[in-house]
MARMI-604163 format. One record per atom (N, C-alpha, C, CB): residue in three letters; x, y, z. Coordinates in steps of 0.2 Angstrom, whole numbers, plus 5000, padded with zeros to 4 digits. Glycine has a CB too. Example, Ala and Ser with C-alpha at 12.3 -4.5 7.8 and 13.67 -1.06 7.14 Angstrom:
2
ALA506649725039 ALA506249785039 ALA506649845039 ALA505749785045 SER506449895035 SER506849955036 SER506450005039 SER507049975029 
This chain:
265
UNK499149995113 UNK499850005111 UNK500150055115 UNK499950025104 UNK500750065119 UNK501350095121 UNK501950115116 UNK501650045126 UNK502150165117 UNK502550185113 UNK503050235119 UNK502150215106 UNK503750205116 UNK504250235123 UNK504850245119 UNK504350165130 UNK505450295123 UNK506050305119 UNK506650265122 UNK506150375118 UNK506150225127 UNK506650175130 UNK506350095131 UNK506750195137 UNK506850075126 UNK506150015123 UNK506849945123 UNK505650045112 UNK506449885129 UNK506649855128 UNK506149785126 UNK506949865131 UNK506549765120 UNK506349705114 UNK506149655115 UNK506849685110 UNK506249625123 UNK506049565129 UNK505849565135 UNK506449515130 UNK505649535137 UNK505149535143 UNK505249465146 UNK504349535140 UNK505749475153 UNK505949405155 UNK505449395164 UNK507149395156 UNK505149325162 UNK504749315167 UNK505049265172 UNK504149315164 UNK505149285178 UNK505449225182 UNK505349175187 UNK505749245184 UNK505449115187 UNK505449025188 UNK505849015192 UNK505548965183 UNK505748965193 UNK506248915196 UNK506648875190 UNK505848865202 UNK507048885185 UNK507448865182 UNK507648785182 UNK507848905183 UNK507648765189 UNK507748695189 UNK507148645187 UNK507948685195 UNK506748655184 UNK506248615184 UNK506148585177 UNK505648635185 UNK506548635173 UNK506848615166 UNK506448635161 UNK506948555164 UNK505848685161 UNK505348715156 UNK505348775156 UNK504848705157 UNK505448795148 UNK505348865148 UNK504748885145 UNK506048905146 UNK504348935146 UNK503748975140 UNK503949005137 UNK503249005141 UNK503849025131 UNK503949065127 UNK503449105123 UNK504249045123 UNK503349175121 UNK502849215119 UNK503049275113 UNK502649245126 UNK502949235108 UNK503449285103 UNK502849335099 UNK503949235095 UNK502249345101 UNK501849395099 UNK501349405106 UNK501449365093 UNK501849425112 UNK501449445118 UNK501149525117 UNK502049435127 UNK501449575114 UNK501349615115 UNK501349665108 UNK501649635121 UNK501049735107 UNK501049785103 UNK501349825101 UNK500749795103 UNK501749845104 UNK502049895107 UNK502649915102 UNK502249875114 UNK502749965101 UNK503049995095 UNK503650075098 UNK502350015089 UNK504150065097 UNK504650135101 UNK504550175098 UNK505450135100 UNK504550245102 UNK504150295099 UNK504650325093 UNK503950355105 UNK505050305090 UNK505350335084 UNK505050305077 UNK506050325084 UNK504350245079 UNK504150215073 UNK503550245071 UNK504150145073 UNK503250305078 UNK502450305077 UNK502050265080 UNK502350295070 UNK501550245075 UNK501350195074 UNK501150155066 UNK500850205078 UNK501650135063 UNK502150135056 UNK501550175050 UNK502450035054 UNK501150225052 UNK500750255047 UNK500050235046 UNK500950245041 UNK499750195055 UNK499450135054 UNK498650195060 UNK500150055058 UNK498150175059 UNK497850225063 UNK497550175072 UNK497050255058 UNK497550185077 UNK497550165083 UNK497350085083 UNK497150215086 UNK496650095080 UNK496250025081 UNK496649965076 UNK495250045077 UNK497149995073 UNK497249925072 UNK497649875075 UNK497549925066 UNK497949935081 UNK498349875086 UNK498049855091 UNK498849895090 UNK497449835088 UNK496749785092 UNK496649755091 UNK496249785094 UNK496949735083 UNK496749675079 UNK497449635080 UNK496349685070 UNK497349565077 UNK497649525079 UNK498049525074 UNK497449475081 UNK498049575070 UNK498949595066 UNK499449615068 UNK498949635063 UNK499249645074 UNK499749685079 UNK500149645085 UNK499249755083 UNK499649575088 UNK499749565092 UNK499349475093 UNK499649625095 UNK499549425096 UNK499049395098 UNK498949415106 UNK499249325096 UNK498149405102 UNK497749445109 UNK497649375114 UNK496849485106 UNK497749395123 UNK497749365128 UNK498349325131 UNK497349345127 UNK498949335127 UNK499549295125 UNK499749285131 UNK499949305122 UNK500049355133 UNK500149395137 UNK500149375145 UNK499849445136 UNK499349375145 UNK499149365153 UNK499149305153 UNK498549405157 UNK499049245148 UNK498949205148 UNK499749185150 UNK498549185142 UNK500349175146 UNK500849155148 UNK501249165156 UNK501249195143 UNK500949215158 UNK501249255163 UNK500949195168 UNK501049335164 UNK500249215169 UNK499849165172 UNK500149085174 UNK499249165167 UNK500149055168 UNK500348985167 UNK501048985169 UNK500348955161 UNK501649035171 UNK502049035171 UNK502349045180 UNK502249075165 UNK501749065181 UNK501649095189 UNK501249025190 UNK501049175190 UNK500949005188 UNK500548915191 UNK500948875191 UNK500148875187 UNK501548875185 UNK501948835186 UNK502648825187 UNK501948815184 UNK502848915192 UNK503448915194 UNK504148915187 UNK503348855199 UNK503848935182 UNK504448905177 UNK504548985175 UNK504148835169 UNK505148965172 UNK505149045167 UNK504949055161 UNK505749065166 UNK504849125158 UNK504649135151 UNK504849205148 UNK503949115150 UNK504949205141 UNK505349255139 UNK504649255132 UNK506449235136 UNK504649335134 UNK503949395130 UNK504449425125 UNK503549475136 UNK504249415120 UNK504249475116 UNK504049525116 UNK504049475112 UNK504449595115 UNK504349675118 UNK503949725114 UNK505049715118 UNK504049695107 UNK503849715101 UNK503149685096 UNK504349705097 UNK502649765094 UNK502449725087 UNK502649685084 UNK502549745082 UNK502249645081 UNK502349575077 UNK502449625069 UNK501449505077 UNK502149675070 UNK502049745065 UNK502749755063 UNK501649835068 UNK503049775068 UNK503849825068 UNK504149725064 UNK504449875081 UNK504349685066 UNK504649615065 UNK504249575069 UNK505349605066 UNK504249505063 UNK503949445067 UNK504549405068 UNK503449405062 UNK504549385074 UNK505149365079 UNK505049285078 UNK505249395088 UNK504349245075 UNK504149195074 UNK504349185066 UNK503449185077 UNK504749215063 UNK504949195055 UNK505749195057 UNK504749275048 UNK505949145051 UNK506849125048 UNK506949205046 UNK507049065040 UNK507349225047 UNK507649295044 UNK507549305038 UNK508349315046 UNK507649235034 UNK507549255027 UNK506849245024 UNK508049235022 UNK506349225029 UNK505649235028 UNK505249285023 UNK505549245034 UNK505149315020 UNK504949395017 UNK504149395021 UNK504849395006 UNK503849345025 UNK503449395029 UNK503649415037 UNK502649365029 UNK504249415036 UNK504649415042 UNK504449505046 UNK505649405038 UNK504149565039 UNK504149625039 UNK503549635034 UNK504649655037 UNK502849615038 UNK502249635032 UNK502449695030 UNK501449635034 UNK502049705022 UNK501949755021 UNK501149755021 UNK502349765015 UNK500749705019 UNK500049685019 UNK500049625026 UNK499849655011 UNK499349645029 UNK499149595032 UNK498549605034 UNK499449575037 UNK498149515032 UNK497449525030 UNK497049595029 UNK497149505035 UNK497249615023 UNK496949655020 UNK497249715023 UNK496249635019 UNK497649735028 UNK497949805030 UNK498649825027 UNK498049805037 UNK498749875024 UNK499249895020 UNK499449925026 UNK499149935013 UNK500349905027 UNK500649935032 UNK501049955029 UNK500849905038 UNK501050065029 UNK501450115027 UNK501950105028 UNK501350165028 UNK502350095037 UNK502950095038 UNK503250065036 UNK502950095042 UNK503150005031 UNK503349945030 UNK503549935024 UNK502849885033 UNK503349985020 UNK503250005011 UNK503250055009 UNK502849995008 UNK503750075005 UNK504250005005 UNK504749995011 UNK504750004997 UNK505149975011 UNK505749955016 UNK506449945012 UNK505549875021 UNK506949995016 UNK507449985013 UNK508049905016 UNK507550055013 UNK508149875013 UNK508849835016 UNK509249855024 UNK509549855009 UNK509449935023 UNK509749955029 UNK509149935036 UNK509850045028 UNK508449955032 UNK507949965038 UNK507949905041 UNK507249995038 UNK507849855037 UNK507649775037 UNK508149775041 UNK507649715031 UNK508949775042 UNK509249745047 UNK509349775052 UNK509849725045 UNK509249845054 UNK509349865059 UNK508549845062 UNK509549945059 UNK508249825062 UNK507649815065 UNK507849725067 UNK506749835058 UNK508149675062 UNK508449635065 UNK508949655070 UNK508749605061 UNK509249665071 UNK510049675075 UNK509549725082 UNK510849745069 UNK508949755080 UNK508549795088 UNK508149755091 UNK508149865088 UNK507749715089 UNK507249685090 UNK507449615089 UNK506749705085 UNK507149595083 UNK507349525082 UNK507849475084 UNK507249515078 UNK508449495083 UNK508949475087 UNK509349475095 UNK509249505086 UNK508949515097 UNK508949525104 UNK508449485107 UNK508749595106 UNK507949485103 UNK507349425108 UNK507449385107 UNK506649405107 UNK507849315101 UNK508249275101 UNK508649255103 UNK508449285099 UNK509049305107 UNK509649295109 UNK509549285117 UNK510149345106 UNK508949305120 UNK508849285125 UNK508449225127 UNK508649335127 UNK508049235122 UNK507649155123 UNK508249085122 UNK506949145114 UNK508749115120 UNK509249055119 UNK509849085125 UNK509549055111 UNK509749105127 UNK510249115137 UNK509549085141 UNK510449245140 UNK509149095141 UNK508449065143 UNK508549005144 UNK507849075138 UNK508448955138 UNK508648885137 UNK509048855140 UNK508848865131 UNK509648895137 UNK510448875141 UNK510348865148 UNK510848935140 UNK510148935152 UNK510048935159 UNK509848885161 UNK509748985161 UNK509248845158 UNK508648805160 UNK509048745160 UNK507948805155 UNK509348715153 UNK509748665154 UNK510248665160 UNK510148655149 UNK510548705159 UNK511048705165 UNK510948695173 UNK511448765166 UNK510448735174 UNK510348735182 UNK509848665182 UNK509948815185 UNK509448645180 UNK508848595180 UNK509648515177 UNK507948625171 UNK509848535173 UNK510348465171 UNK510148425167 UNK510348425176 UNK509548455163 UNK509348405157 UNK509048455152 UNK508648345159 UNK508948405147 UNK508548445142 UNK507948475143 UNK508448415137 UNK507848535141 UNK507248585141 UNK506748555136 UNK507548665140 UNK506148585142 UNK505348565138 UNK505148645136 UNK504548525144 UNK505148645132 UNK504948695126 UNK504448715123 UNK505248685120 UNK503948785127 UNK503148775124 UNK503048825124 UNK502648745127 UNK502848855118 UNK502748925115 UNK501948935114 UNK503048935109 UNK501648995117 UNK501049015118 UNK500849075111 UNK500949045127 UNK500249045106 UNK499949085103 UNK499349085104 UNK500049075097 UNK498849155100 UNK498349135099 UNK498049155092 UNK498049145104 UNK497649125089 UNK497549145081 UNK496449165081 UNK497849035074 UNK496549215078 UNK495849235077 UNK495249195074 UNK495849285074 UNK494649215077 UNK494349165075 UNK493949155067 UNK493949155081 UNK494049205065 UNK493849195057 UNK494649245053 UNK492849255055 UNK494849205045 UNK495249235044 UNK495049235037 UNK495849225047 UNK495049285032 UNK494949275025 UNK493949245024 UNK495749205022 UNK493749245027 UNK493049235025 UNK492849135029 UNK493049235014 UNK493349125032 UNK493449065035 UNK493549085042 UNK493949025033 UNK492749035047 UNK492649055051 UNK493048965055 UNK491849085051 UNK493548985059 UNK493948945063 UNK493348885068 UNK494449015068 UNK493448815065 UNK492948785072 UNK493348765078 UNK492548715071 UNK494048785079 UNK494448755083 UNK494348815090 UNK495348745080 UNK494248775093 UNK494448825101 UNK495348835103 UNK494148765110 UNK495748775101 UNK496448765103 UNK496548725095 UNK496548725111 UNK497248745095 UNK497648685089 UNK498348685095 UNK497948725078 UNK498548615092 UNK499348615095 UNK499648605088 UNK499548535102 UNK500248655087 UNK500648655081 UNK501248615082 UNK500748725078 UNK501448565079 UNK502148535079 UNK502348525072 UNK502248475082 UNK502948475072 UNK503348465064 UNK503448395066 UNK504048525062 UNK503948385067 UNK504048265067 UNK503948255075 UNK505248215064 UNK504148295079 UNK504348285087 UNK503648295092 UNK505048355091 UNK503248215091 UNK502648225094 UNK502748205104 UNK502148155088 UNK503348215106 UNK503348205113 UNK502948245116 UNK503848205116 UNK502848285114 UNK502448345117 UNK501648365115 UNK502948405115 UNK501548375108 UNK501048365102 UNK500448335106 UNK501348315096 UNK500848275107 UNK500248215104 UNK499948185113 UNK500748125099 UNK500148215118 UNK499948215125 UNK499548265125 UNK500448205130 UNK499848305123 UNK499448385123 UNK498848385120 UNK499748445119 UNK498748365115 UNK498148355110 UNK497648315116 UNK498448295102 UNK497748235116 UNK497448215118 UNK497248225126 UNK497548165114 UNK497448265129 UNK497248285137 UNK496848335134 UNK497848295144 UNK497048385131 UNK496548435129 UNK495748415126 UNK496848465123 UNK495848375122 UNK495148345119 UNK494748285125 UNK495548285110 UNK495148275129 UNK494748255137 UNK494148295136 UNK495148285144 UNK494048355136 UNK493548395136 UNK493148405132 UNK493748445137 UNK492748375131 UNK492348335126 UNK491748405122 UNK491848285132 UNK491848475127 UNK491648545123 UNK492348595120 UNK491048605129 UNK492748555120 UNK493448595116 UNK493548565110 UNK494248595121 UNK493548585102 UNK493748555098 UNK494548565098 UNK493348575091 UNK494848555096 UNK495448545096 UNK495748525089 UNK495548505101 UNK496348565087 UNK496548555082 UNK497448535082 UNK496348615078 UNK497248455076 UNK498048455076 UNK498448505070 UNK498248385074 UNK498748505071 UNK499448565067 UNK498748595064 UNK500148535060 UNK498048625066 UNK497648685065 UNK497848745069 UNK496848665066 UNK497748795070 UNK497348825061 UNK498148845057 UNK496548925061 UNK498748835059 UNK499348815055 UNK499748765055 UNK499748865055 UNK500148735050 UNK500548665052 UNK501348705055 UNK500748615042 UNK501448655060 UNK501948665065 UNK502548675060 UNK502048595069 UNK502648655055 UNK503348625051 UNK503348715048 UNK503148525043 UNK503848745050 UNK503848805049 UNK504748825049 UNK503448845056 UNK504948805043 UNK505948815043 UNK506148885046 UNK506348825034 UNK506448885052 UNK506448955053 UNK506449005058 UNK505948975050 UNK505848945062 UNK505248995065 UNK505648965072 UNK504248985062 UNK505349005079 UNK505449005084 UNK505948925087 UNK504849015087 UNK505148895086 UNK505248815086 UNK505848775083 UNK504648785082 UNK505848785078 UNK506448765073 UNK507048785076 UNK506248785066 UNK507148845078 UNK507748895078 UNK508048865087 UNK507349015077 UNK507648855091 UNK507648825098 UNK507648775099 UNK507048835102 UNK507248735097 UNK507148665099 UNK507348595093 UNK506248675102 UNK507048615088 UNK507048565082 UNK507948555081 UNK506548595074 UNK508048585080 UNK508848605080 UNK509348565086 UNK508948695081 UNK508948565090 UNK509348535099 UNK509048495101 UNK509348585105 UNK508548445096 UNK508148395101 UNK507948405106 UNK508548345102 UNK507448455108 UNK507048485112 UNK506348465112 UNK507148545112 UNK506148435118 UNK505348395117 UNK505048505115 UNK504848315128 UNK504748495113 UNK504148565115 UNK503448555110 UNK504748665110 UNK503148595110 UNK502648625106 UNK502248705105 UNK502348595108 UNK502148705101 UNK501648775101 UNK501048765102 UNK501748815094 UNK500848815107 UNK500048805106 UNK499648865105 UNK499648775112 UNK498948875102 UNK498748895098 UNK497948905099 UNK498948865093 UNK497948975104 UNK497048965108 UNK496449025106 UNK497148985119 UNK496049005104 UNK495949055098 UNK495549125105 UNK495249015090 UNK495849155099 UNK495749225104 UNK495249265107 UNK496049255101 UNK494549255106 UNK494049275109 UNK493949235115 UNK493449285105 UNK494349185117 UNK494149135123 UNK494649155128 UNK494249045120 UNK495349215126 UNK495549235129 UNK495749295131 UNK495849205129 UNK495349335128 UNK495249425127 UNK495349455134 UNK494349455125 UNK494849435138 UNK494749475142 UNK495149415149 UNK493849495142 UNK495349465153 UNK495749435160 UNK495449365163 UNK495749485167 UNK494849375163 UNK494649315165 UNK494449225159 UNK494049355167 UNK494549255155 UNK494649195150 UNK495249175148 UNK494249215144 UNK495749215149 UNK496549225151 UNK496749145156 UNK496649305157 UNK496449185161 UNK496649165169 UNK496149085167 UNK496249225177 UNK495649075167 UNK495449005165 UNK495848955162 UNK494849005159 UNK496048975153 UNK496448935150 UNK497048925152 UNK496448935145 UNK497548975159 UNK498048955160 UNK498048915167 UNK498349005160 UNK497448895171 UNK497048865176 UNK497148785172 UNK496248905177 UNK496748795165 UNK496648735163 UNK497248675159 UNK496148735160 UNK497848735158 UNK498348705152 UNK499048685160 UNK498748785143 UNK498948725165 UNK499348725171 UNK499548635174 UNK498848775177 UNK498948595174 UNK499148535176 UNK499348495169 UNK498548505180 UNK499048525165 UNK499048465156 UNK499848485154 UNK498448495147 UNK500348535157 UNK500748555156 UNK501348535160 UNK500648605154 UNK501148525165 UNK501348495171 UNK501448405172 UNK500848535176 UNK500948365169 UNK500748285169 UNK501448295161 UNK499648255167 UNK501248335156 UNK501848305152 UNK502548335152 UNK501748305146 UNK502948365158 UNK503548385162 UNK503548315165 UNK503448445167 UNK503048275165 UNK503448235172 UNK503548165166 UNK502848225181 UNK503448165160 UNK503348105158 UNK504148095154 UNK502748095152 UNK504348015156 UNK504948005154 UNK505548015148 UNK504847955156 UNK505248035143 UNK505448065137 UNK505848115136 UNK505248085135 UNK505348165141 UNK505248245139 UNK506048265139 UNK504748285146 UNK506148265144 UNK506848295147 UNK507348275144 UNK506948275153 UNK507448235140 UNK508048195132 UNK507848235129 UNK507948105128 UNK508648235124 UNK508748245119 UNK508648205112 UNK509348255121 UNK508448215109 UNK508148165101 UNK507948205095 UNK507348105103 UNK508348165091 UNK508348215085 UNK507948175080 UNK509248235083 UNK507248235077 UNK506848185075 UNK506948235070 UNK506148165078 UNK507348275069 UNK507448315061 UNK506748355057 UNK507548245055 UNK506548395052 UNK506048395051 UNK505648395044 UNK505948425053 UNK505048415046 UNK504748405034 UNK504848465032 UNK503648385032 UNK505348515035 UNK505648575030 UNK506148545026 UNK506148635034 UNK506148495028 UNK507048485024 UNK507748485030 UNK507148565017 UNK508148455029 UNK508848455032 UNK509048485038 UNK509148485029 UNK509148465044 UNK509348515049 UNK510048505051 UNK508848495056 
């Protein structure tokens, strides 16, 4: 973790904008402005994947450098706000997570909740959506929309058998190619909407793409396969053409409004 009194909330990584894809990374980093501490929290916990998804980071960057496109990081703890929750989410600001009671976070007053929206979460928001914008415009079509996580590999006493999940909600243009070129690899288990379901009212996906008929997806690479730089650099080696073959498929680039299993869009 970094902690600075000049702290900015995103992290814009740069493409060639015309190709009509952007990445997205809303738990790339840890990192917390030095007026929060570290919210009452002791060092080692911003190693666990509470703080952060681990490998995100270099993984995004990587894939984003393979494939010439751009991509907008999150600046911030997932700790300080989760920039992947609807604002009226309540785990938008843990107070608990997996079993860590986070002081800074409890209680929390009304005032703090929204000045932590209005510094953070709003600002990364609002750029991932000048991001999009940009992308449509200069490329001339609809944007492919693909957001990079990774989830640990045991959580609550449940040991994860997925190497990768692709998460979606009704809009399988993306999903369902992804899936099945992944599972090509006959030693990668591969999960659909594992180890969480796509359909998330709220969240990145929804707030970006579901809302604007935007082919995308989220993917989901469990995190000891991408810890260290070099397991990083592999899986963005290997998702670089699988991500690239479904850029070029005739869909992608339309607009289609498939609505979702939240309810109402």
């Amino acid at each position: 973790m970094t902690r600075s009194t000049v702290f900015t909330p995103f992290d814009i990584v740069e493409g060639d904008r015309k190709r009509g894809v952007v990445l997205l990374a809303d738990h790339a980093r840890r990192d917390l402005p030095d007026e929060y501490g570290s919210l009452g929290l002791p060092a080692s916990e911003f190693d666990r994947h509470i703080a952060y998804d681990i490998g995100v980071e270099t993984v995004t960057r990587e894939l984003a450098a393979a494939l010439d496109v751009p991509a907008v990081l999150a600046g911030f703890s997932r700790l300080l706000i989760d920039p992947n929750r609807g604002e009226d989410d309540p785990t938008m600001i843990r107070q608990l997570y997996d079993g860590t009671v986070v002081p800074g976070n409890y209680p929390i007053a009304r005032e703090e909740r929204e000045r932590r929206l209005d510094r953070f979460y709003r600002p990364y928001h609002d750029a991932v959506g000048a991001m999009i914008a940009s992308v449509a415009y200069a490329s001339g079509k609809a944007p492919f929309i693909l957001s990079v996580h990774s989830f640990t590999p045991a959580m609550q006493g449940f040991v994860r058998p997925w190497h990768v999940g692709v998460l979606w909600d009704r809009d399988d243009r993306v999903a369902r190619p992804l899936i099945d070129m992944l599972a090509e690899d006959k030693s990668l288990v591969v999960g659909d909407n594992e180890p969480y379901d796509g359909a998330l009212r709220g969240d990145t996906m929804f707030r970006h793409a579901i809302v604007n008929g935007y082919a995308h997806a989220l993917i989901e690479i469990r995190q000891d396969l991408i810890a260290d730089r070099a397991g990083a650099l592999a899986w963005a080696e290997r998702l670089a053409p699988i991500v690239d073959a479904i850029d070029r498929r005739p869909d992608i680039h339309q607009v289609k409004m498939f609505g979702s299993r939240t309810g109402p869009v």
